[in-house]
Residue, then its C-alpha position, 0 to 999 in steps of 0.5 A: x477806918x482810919x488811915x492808921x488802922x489801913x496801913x496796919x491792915x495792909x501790912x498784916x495782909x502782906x505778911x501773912x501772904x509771905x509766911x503763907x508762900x514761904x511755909x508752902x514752898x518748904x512744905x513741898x520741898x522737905x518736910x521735918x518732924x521734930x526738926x527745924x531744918x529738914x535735909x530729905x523731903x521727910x527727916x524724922x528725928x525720932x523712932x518711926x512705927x509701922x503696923x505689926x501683924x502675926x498671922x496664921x491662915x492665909x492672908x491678902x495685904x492691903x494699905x494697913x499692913x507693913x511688917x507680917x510675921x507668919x506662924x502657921x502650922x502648914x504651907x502659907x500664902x500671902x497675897x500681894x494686893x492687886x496694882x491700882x492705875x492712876x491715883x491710889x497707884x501705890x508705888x513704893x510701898x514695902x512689905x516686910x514679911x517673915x515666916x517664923x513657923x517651926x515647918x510651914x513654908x510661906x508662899x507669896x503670890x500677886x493677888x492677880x498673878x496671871x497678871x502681875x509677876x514678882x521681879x526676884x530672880x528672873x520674873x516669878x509667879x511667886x516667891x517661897x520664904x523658908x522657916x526662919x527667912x525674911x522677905x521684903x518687897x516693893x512695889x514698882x508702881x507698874x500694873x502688869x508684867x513685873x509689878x513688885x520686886x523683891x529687895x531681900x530673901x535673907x536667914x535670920x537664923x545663924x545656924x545651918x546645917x548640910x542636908x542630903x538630897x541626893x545618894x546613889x551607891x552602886x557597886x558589882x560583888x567582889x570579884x565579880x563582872x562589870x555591870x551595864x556594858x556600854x559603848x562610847x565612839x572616837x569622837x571627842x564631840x559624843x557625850x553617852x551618859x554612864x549606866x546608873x548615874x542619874x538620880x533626881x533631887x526635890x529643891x524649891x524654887x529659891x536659888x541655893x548652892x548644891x553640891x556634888x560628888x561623883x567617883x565612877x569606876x569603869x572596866x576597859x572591855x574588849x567584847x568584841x572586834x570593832x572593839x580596840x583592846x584595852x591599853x593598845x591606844x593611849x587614850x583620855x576620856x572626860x567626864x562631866x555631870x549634867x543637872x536638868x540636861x544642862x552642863x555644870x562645869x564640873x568635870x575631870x579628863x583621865x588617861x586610861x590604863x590597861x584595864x580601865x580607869x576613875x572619875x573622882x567628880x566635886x564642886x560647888x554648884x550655883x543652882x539657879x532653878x527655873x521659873x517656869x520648871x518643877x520642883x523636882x530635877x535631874x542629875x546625870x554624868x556623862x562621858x566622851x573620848x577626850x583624845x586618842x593618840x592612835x586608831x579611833x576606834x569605838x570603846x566598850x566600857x563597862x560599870x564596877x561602882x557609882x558613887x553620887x550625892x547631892x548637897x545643900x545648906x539649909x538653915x535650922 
């Protein structure tokens, strides 16, 4: 070999080493496809194209699956696949899940779920994705407790409509007694539910706003001695409906008159249901003596009508 063809051999050696450190170095900083000068650790400059996937029985996801539209007739479940420690571990991984049966709710479980929780709202068993709603979940790359979190539950239909959940109507004949005699004491801290205002309504687990109405009227009734006669006391009651034994802020302080007195009840309730409780949840209202300004004797009530619903916005 001659000295020539040495140097020559050196210097190809030299840039090749080069350009071999240089394409690695970049390569593990920014990748581009269709780009020269890539600004993320991948750019696509270009249209990207996952799997597209319609199902109709229940299925469990696996690292084919992207993107799963669900047309089944009934109820459906999905499974998230089980967390995988160390390499395979498969953090950051998206599901794009859609449920476009005309009634079938869809039902999204961790293939483990006594192992592994959804993060939606609070740490849940699974999640329920309506007709006509999108679902996207990530994984968090953890492999027990909260191991995928749900980034979006959102309609993707425009139109809504309002359904009835809940209707109590209740009222004594014309010119007829009060119904339900009940007591409540001087104490401004004693809450006694009102005979005949409780009800029950079915609503999934999915955070939703209800809301309610509620018009009472009551008889002032002096039946008995421990009883003070209507309007010798000037006295204000507070109202306040309660849903699962809870308070909903939602309430009104009348003065009574000489021979009783109306609640008139409505709001917006933000109804968040528990992980852990049923489907189906109560409502009741409660009354208490807000304030007398005179002798804190006991008071009989007694029921002439209840007026209750509850509402909630479902899509179409």
């Amino acid at each position: 070999m001659s000295q020539k063809d040495f140097i020559m051999k050196q210097l190809f050696l030299i840039l090749l080493l080069y350009s071999t450190g240089v394409m690695s170095q970049n390569s593990a900083i920014n990748t581009g496809i269709n780009t020269k000068n890539p600004g993320s650790r991948l750019t696509v400059n270009g249209s990207f194209a996952g799997d597209y996937k319609i199902v109709s029985d229940d299925v469990t996801l696996d690292d084919s699956d992207f993107y799963i539209a669900f047309n089944g007739i009934g109820r459906g479940t999905i499974l998230l696949p089980k967390a995988i420690s160390g390499p395979g571990n498969f953090k950051g991984r998206i599901y794009g899940i859609k449920n476009i049966s005309a009634q079938g709710e869809l039902f999204v479980f961790s293939e483990a779920p006594s192992l592994e929780k959804i993060d939606a709202t609070g740490d849940v068993d699974y999640i329920v994705v309506p007709p006509g709603y999108y679902a996207e979940l990530i994984s968090k790359g953890t492999t027990t407790g909260t191991t995928w979190e749900l980034s979006m539950l959102v309609p993707t239909k425009l139109s809504s409509k309002m359904t009835r959940l809940l209707n109590v109507a209740i009222g004594v004949p014309k010119n007829s007694s009060y119904q339900s005699l009940f007591t409540i004491g001087p104490s401004s801290s004693v809450d006694v539910e009102i005979p005949g205002s409780r009800g029950s309504f079915f609503v999934d687990k999915q955070p939703r706003a209800l809301f309610l109405n509620f018009t009472v009227g009551l008889a002032l009734v002096d039946s008995s001695t421990s009883v003070l006669p209507p309007g010798s006391v000037i006295s204000y009651y507070r109202c306040e409906l309660f849903i699962n034994d809870m308070p909903t802020g939602i309430f009104q302080v009348v003065q009574e008159n000489s021979k009783g007195m109306q609640f008139n009840l409505s709001g917006k309730y933000n109804f968040v249901p528990s992980a852990t409780g049923g489907f189906w949840h109560t409502i009741h209202a409660k009354i208490s003596t807000w304030n007398s300004f005179g002798s804190a004797n006991n008071h009989a009530l007694g029921v002439l009508s209840v007026l209750l619903s509850v509402d909630s916005i479902t899509r179409t």
